[in-house]
N, C-alpha and C positions, 0 to 999 in steps of 0.2 A: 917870614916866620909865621907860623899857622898859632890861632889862638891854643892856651894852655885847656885840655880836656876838665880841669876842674870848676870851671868859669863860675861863679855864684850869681845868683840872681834870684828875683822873684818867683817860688815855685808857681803860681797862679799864671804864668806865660810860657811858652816855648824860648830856650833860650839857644843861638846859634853858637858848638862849639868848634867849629870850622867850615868855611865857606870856600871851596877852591874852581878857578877856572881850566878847563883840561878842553882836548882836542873834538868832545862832546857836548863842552857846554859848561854850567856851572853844578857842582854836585854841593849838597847842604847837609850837613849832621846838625840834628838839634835836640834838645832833651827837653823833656815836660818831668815835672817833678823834682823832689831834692836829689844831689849828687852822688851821696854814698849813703844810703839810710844804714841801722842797724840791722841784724836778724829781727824777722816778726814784720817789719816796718814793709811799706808797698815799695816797691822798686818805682827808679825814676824810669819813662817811656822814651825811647832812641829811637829817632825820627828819619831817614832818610827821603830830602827830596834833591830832585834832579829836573833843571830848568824850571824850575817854580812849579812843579806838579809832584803831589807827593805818591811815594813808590809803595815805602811799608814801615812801618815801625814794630818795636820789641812788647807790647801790651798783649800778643797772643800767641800767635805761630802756627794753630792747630792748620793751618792750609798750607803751608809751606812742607810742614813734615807730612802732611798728607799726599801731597807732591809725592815724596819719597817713596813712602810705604804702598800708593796704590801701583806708583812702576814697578817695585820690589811684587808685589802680588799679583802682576799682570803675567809675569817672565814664565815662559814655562817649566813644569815642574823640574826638579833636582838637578837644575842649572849648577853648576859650581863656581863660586867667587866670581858671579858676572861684574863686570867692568859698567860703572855709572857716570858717567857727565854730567854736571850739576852746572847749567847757563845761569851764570847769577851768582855772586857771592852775599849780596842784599843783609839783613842784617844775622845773619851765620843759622839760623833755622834749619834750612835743609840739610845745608853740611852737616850741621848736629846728629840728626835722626840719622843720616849716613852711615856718623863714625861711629854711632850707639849699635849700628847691626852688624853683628858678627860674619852677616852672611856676606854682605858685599866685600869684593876682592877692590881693585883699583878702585880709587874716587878721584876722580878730576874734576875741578873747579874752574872756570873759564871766567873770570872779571875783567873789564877793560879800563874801571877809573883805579885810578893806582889810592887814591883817596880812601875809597873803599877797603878794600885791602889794607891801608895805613889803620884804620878803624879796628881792625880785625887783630892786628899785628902789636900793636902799640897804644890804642886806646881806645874806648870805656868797649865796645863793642866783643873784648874777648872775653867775656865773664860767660857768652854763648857759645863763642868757637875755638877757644884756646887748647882745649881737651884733643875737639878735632883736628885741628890744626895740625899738634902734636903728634895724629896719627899715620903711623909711616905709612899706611894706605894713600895718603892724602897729599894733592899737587896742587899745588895752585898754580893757571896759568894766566898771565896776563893778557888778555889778548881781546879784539872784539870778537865777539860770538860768531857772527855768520860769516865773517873772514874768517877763523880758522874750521869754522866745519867746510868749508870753500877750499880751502891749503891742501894745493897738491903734492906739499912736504909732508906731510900727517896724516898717514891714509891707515890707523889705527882702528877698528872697530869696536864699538859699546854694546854691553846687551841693553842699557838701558840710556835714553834722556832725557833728564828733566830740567824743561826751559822756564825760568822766570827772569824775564829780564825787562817787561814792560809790563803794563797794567791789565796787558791782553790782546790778542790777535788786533781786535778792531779798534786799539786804543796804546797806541805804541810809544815812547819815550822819546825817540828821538827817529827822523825819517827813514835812516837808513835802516832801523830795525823793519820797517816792513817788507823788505826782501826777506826774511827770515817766514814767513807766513804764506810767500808766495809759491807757486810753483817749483819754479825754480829753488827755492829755498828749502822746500820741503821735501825735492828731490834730496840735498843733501843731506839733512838729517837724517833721509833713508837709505842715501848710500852708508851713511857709519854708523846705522845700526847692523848689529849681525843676525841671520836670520831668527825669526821670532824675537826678536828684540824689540823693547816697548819705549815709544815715545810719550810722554808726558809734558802737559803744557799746562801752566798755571793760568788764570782769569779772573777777573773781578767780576764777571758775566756770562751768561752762557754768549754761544756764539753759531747759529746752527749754519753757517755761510764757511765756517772756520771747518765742521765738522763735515761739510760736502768736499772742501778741500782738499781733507786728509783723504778721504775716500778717492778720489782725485789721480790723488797722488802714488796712487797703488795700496796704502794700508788699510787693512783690514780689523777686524773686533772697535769700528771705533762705537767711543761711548764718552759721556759727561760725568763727572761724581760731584756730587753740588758739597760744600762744608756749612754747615751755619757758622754764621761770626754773631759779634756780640749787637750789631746794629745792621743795619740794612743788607739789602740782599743778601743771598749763600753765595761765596767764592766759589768755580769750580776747578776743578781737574781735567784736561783733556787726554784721553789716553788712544793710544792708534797702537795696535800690532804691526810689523815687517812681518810677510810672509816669508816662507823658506825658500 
């Protein structure tokens, strides 16, 4: 039985309100701050870390929704209801900004810890994604990321992806995410994009080895958008166009 999401404790600490072992490792939720403040009051911080390295927490978002909106304004013009992929369901950020744009058609979501998703589904975690959830645009699939862009069941194409699933190209989660960065990996994300469809890739850093890659790998317009955060370096955005 997974601890109760209400768990009390010292706000001065992180406290853990489940801790589970999956086929990836261990995944951790943990909050900073009190539980359910009033209106006016600061909201408590939701933590996600994964094998003792931490991913992201709910204290900002501006990069995750940026995520979003610079694929959404990469696509070419008067696209109708492009189809988006969303690698990562993390803590419901980008879904958000997703299901807030009337413009995007399909949203698929790709999570492989089922924990995560429980987060989303069931506890403290839907106060950011419940709305989207909600939205009958919106799929959630369980699955790991670079096996199903790999699934030669699922040969659906996106105009847009946006990957956040590790902390960034040169700094990954867990091993097998760096096939996702490689070559070969980046063949697939551009077989299932459709032509001029934009790739998008979240980072804690720039990566100019990541950006020779994409070039590499046949995409074209690429570029960095750095975000400022509230402490050290600007997260960035990696964005690549598929040719026609």
């Amino acid at each position: 039985m997974h601890p109760p999401y209400d768990t009390a404790a010292d706000p001065d600490r992180p406290v853990t309100l489940d801790r589970r072992e999956g086929p990836y490792g261990e995944v951790v939720l943990r909050r900073r701050g009190e539980g359910d403040p009033g209106p006016g009051t600061a909201q408590p911080v939701f933590e996600i870390i994964a094998n003792g390295c931490f991913l992201m927490d709910t204290s900002d978002g501006r990069s995750e929704r940026l995520l979003i909106r610079a694929a959404l304004n990469a696509l070419p013009a008067g696209r109708q209801a492009p189809a988006l992929l969303i690698g990562g369901l993390g803590v419901g950020f980008s879904l958000a900004e997703a299901a807030a744009e009337p413009r995007w058609g399909r949203i698929a979501v790709v999570e492989r810890e089922e924990a995560v998703i429980d987060w989303h589904r069931t506890g403290p975690l839907g106060r950011i994604s419940a709305a989207a959830l909600a939205d009958p645009r919106t799929e959630v699939i369980r699955a790991d990321l670079v096996a199903h862009l790999h699934s030669g069941t699922t040969a659906e194409r996106y105009d847009a992806l946006c990957l956040d699933i590790d902390n960034g190209p040169d700094w990954t989660v867990t091993e097998d995410n760096d096939g996702l960065y490689s070559p070969v990996g980046l063949a697939a994300c551009r077989t299932r994009l459709a032509p001029g469809g934009v790739l998008a890739v979240w980072s804690a850093q720039p990566s100019s080895a990541f950006e020779e890659a994409l070039r590499n790998a046949g995409f074209t317009g690429v570029r960095t958008e750095e975000i400022s955060v509230a402490r050290g370096v600007p997260d960035v955005v990696h964005l690549a166009i598929r040719g026609a």
